[in-house]
N, C-alpha and C positions, 0 to 999 in steps of 0.2 A: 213377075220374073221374066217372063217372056218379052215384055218391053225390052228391058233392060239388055237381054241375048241380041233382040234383032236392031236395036239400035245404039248398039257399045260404042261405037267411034264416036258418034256425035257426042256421046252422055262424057266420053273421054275429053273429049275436046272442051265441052262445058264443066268439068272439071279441072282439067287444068285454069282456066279461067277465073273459076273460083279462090284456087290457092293462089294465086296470083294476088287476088284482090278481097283476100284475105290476109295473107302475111305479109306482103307487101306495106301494108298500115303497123303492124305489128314491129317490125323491124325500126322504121321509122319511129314510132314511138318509143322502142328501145332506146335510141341515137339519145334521142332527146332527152327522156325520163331519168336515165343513168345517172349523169352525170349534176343534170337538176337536181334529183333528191337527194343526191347525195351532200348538195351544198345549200340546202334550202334544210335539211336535217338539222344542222348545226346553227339553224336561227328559228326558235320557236314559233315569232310571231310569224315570220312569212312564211314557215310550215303550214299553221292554220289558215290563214288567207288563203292557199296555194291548195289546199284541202277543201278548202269552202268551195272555191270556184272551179277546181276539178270536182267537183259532187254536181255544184250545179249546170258542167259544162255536160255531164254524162245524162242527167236527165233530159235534153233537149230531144223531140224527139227524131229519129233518124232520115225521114221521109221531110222533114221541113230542113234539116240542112242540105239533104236534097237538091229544095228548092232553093235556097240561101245562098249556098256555095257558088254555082256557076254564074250568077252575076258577079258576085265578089272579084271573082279570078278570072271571068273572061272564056269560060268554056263552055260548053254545050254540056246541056240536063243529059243528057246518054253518053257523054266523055265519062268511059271507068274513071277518070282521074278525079271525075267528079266522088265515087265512090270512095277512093286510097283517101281523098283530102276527108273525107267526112268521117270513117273508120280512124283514119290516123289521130283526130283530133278525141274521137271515145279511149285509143287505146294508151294515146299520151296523160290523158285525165287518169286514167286509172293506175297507171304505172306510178305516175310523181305521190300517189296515195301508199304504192305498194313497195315502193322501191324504201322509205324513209321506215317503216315498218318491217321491213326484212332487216333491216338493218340495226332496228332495236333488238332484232334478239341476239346479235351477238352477245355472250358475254362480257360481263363489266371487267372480271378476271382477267382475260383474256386482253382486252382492251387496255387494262393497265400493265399488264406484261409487257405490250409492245410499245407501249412509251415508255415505258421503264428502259428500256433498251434503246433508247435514240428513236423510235421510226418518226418521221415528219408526221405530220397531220396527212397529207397526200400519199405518202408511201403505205401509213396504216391502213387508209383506206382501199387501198387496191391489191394490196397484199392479204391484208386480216381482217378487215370489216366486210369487202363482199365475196370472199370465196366462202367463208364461214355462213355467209345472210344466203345462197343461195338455196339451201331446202324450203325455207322459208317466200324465198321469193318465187322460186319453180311454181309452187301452189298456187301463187295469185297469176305466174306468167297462164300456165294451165288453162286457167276461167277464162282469160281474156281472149288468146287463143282461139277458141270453141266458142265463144262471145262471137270473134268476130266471123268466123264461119257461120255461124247462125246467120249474123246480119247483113250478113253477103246478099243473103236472099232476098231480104227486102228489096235491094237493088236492083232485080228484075224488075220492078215495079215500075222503074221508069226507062227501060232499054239496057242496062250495064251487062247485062248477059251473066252467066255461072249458073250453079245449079238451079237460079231461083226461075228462071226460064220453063222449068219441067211444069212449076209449078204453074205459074201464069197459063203457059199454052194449056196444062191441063188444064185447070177450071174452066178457059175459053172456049175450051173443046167438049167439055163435059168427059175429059177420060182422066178416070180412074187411075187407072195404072200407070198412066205418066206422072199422076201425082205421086202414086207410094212409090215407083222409082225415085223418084227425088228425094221422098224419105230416108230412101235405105242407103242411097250413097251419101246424102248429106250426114248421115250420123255416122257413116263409114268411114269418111275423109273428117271427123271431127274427132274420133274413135283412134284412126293412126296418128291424126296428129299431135294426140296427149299425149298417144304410147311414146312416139318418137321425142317430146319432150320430156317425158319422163324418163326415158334412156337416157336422152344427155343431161337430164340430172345426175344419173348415178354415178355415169363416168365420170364427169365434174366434180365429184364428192366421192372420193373412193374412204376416204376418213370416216364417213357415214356406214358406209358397207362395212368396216373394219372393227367402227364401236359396236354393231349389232350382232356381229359374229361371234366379240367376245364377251357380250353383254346375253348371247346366247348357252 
């Protein structure tokens, strides 16, 4: 804990860093995943194809795109962008899985209400298919989230800087306490940032708070 006291700014600064190159991939992947699964839902086979190779895109492991990336693109192995591109690419895999899935649970009822009533195919879906799929999707955005805060750290590994730095310089140093400082913030900043997603789940679904209140 005394790390932690006599070295705040820095640990501050390599946190912000971290969130950075953390959510930074996450958003990105949002862009993208959205609007994919939502129209890759409505075609079985390239559902599955699109499921296979988001599966087998996420097994790779994180340390050899790494290496992979920065010739691809042209940057240097310690350019964070090397990190966003490599995160963005785990957190779009897992979305175009999660996004097609949130969206099965809307009900079928519900579903044929709003085409009963005219909605396009386009309007159902951004009106009644994802505001209703969002408890559902919250759960999977959640893991992914805290996913990529985890593997932020790996990214220490080769220069990208964030909290995974405590760790590195600690083992190099043999200290201790630089290492459980890194512990206790990385679970800290992965702690607020479910809480904070799970807030804006609720606010986003106030229809949820309303069924359980009177279901209460």
């Amino acid at each position: 804990m005394n790390y932690l006291i006599d070295n705040f700014a820095d640990i501050l600064d390599l946190t912000g860093t971290h969130v950075k190159l953390a959510l930074v991939p996450l958003l990105i992947g949002l862009v993208i995943a959205i609007p994919a699964g939502a129209l890759i839902r409505r075609v079985p086979t390239l559902r599955k194809i699109t499921t296979a190779v988001s599966s087998l895109a996420y097994t790779i492991p994180s340390l050899a795109l790494f290496v992979i990336i920065p010739p691809l693109v042209g940057i240097s192995t310690i350019d964070p962008l090397n990190v966003i591109i490599a995160l963005a690419i785990y957190s779009t895999a897992l979305l175009l899985i999660a996004v097609p899935a949130a969206l099965d649970s809307v009900p079928a009822t519900v579903l044929d209400a709003a085409d009963a009533v005219g909605f396009s195919p386009l309007r159902r879906t951004l009106t009644v298919d994802m505001p209703l799929a969002i408890p559902v999707f919250l759960a999977s955005l959640r893991v992914i989230a805290v996913t990529n805060i985890a593997m932020v750290s790996v990214g220490a590994l080769i220069g990208s800087g964030g909290l995974g730095v405590l760790f590195t310089q600690g083992y190099q140093r043999n200290y201790t306490d630089e290492i459980v400082a890194g512990i206790i913030v990385t679970l800290a900043l992965a702690l607020l940032v479910d809480r904070v997603l799970y807030a804006l789940g609720r606010w986003g679904t106030p229809w949820v708070r309303t069924a359980k209140g009177a279901g209460t």
